[in-house]
C-alpha positions in Angstrom: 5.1 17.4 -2.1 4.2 21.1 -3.0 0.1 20.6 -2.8 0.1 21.2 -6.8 -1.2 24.6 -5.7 -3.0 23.8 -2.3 -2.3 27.1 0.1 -1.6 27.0 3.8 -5.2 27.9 5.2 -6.4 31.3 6.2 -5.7 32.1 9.8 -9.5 31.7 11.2 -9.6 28.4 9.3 -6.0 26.9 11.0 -8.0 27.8 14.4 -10.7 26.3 13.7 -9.1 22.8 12.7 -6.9 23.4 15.9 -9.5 23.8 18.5 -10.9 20.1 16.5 -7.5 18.8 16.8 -8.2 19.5 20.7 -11.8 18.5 21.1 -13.1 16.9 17.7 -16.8 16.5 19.0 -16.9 20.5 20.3 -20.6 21.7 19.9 -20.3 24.8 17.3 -22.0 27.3 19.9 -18.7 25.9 22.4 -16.5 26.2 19.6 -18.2 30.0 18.9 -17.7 31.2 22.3 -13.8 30.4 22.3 -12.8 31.2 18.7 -15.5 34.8 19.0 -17.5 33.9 15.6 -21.0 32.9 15.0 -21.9 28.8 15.2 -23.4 29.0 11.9 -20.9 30.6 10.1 -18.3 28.1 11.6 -20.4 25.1 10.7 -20.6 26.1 7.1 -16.3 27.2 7.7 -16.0 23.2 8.9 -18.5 21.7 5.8 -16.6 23.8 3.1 -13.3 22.2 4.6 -14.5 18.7 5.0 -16.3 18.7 1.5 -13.2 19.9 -0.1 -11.3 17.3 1.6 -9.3 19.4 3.4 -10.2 18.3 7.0 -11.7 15.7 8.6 -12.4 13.8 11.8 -11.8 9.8 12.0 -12.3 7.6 14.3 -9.2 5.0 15.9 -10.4 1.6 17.5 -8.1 0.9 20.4 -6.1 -2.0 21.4 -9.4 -2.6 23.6 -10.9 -3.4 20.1 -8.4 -4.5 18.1 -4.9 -5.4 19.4 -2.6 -3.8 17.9 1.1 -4.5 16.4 2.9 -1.6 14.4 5.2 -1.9 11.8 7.3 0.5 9.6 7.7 -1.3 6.4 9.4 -0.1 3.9 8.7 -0.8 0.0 11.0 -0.8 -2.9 9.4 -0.9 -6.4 10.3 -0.8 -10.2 9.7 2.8 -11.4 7.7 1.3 -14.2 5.2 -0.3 -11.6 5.0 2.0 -8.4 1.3 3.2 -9.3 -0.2 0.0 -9.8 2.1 -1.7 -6.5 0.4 2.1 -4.8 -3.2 1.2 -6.1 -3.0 -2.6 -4.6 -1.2 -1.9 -1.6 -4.1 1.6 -1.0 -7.0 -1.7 -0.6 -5.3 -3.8 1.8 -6.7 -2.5 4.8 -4.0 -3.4 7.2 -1.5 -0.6 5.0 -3.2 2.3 7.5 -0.8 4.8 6.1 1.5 4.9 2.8 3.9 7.5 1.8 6.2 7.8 -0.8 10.2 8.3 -0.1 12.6 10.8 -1.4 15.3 8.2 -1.6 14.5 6.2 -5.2 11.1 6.5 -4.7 10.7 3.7 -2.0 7.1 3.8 -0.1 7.2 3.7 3.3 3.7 1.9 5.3 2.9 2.4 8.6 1.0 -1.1 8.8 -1.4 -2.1 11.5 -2.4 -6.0 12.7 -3.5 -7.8 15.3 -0.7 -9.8 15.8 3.3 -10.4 14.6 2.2 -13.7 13.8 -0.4 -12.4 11.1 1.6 -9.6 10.2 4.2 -12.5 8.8 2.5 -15.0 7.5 -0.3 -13.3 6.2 0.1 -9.4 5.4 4.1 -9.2 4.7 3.9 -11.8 1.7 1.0 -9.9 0.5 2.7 -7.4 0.0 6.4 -9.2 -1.5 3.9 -11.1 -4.3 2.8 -7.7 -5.5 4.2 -7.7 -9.1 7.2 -4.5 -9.4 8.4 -4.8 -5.5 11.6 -5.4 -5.6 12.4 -5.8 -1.6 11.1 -5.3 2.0 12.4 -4.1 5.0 10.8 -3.4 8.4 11.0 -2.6 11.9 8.3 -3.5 14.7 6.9 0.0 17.4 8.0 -1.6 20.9 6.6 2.1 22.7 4.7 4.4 20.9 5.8 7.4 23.0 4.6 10.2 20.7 1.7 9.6 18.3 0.4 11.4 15.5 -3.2 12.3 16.8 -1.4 14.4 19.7 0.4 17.1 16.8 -1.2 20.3 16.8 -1.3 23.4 14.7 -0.5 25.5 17.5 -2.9 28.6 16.4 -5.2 29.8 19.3 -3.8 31.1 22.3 -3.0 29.6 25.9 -6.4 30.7 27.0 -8.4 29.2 23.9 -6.6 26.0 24.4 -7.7 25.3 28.2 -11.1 25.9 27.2 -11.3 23.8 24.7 -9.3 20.9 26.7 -11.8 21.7 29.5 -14.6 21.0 27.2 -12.9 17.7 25.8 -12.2 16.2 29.2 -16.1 17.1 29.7 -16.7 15.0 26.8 -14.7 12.1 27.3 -15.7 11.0 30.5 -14.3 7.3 29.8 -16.6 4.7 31.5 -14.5 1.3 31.9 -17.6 -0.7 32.7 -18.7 -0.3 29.2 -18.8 -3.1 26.9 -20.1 -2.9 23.3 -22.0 -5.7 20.9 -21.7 -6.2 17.2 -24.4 -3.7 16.9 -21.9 -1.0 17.7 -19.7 -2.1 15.0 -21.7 -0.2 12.4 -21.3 3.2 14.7 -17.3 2.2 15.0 -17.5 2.6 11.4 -19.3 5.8 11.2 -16.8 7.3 12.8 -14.2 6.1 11.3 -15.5 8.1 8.4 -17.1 10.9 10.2 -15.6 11.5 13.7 -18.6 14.0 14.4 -21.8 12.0 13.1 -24.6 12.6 14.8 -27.3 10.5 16.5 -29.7 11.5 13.4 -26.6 10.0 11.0 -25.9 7.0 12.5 -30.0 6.7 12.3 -30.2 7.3 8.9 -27.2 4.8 8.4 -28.1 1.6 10.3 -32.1 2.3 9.7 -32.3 2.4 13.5 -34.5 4.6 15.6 -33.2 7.9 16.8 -33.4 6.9 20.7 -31.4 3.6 19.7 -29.0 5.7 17.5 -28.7 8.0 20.3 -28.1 5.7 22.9 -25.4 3.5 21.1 -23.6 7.1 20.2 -23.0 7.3 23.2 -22.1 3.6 24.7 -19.8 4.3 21.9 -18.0 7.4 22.9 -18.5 6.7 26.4 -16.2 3.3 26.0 -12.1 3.2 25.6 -13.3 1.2 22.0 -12.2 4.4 19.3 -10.0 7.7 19.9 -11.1 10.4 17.9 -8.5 12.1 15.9 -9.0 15.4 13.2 -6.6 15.4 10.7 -5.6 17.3 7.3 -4.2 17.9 4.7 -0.4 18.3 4.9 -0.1 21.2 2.5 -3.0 23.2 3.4 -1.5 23.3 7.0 1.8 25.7 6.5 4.1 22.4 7.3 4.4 20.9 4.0 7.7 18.7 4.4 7.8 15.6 6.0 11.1 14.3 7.4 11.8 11.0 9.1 15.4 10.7 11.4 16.2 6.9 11.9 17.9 7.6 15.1 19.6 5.2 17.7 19.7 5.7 21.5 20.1 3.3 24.4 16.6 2.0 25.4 16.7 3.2 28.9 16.8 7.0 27.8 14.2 6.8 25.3 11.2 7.8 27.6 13.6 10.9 28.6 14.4 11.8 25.5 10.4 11.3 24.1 9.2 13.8 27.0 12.0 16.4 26.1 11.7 16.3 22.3 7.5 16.5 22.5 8.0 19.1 24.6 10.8 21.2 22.9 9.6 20.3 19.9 6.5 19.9 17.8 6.8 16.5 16.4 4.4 14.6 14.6 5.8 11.2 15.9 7.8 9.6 18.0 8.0 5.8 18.7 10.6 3.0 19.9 11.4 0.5 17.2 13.1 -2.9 17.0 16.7 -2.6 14.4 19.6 -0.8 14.9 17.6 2.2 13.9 15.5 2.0 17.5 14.6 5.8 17.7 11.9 6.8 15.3 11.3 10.7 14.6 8.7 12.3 12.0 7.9 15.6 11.7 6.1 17.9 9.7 8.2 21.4 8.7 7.4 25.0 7.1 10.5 24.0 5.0 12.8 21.8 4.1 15.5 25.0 4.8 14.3 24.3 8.4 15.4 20.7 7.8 18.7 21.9 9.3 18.2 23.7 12.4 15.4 21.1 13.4 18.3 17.9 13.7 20.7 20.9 16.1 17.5 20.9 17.7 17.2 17.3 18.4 20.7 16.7 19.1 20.3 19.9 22.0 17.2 18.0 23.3 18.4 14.3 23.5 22.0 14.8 24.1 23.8 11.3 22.9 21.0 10.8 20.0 22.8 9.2 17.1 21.3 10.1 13.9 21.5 7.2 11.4 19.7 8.6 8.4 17.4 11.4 7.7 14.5 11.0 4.9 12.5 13.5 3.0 8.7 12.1 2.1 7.3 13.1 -0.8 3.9 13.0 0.0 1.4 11.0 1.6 -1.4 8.9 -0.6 -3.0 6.9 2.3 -3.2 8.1 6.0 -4.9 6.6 8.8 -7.1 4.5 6.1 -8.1 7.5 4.4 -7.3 7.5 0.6 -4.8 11.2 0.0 -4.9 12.6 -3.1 -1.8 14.0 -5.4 -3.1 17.0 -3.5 -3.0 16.0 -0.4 -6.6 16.4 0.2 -9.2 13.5 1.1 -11.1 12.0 -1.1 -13.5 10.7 1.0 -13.0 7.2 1.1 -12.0 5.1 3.5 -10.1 1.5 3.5 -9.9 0.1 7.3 -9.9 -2.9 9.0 -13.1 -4.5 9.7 -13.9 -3.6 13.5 -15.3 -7.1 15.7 -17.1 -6.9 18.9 -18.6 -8.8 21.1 
């Protein structure tokens, strides 16, 4: 997908959803002194992107939360009914992510449950008794070795980048002993749709005081419940193709291989799958000239790899729960799964 005009981002802006990509809760006078600008004028910089729909920071519940099975589904569809199969499958809120295929068109889900059982019996035939889907195919994440939230921009320097992962470990100083009510459930949801609420927000939101806002905030972020992820829009980023190698290796060198491909390479995902296809790869490219080069890269890095196919996507229109437009820009809303505690 081209953007339908959406530019790659000015330099100070790429930096600025970087150092979020490292440390999404950053106070703007610790994100001044690392990036060198003033904390207003990088607070209005961070509104202007996350108005436009350009950037934004969500919030992941854990397994801790809600366990988690992951499946790669993909979706064939008459051409006459892929936008109404694309508008019913955006609502079910187990489809975390939906892109559309080079390859006929297919859509590919990245589809999250709590268990194989309910992914089978419940969401798969949800999805077959859509009227225009012509067929299904999937395969189930044994190891998620690689996962999106860990791609970065790569903008700011070495130095920039240890300050601001000094600052995030600061911040995320996990407390084990913590355990979390149904009256966190409403903050879980916040941030899913704000990763950097504040106490005052999730106030406003639940009608609760600010000390009790404040203080479940913090149980909140201080618990292994949610992982806190900023994320954009594809085209706005200066990597504007996705590509997806179904790739087969023998299981025991898959953890090798992960570590020397995440390293070598900046991939956007990399997970262990059940099918003959057992070696999933995404990333996101400049290009899709640099298609090419990319798979001698892979190859030089996992010596053995067998690629089995290699797919182009077209663009994504649902991504972590958030709705993508043709754009690839948010538009603000957000379809997850309902979060249960305690």
């Amino acid at each position: 997908m081209s953007g339908d005009g959406l530019e790659t981002l000015p330099e100070k802006d790429l930096e600025l959803v970087h150092l979020l990509q490292i440390a999404p809760r950053i106070s703007w006078a610790q994100a001044a002194e690392i990036l060198g600008a003033h904390a207003t004028v990088l607070a209005a910089r961070w509104d202007r992107l996350t108005a436009a729909g350009i950037a934004w920071v969500t919030a992941q519940p854990t397994a801790r939360v809600r366990p988690q099975v992951l499946s790669f589904t993909e979706l064939g569809s008459r051409p006459g009914a892929r936008e109404r199969v694309i508008s019913a499958l955006l609502e079910i809120p187990e489809v975390m992510s939906l892109d559309v295929l080079s390859r006929n068109h297919d859509l590919v889900l990245t589809i999250m449950d709590t268990s194989l059982a309910h992914l089978v019996e419940s969401v798969y035939p949800q999805l077959t008794e859509l009227d225009g889907v012509t067929g299904l195919s999937s395969m189930v994440s044994v190891a998620m070795h690689s996962p999106a939230s860990n791609w970065r921009l790569q903008s700011l320097d070495r130095r920039q980048v240890e300050a601001a992962q000094a600052i995030h470990r600061e911040q995320v100083r996990r407390d084990p002993h913590v355990r979390l009510g149904p009256e966190h459930g409403p903050v879980i949801e916040l941030l899913q749709r704000d990763g950097r609420c504040s106490a005052a927000e999730v106030a406003r939101v639940t009608g609760t005081s600010p000390a009790t806002a404040r203080r479940r905030l913090s149980r909140v972020l201080a618990s292994d419940t949610v992982s806190l992820r900023c994320d954009m829009a594809q085209p706005a980023s200066g990597f504007p193709v996705t590509v997806q190698w179904f790739t087969r290796l023998p299981m025991s060198e898959h953890t090798a291989a992960a570590k020397a491909l995440s390293s070598g390479l900046n991939m956007r995902m990399i997970v262990s799958t059940t099918g003959r296809a057992n070696f999933l790869l995404t990333m996101w490219l400049p290009s899709a000239n640099d298609l090419f080069a990319a798979e001698r890269n892979i190859e030089r890095l996992a010596p053995g790899i067998e690629i089995l196919e290699t797919s182009l996507l077209l663009g994504s229109r649902k991504r972590l729960g958030w709705i993508i437009r043709a754009d690839g820009t948010a538009d603000g809303r957000v379809v997850v799964p309902p979060v249960s505690l305690g």
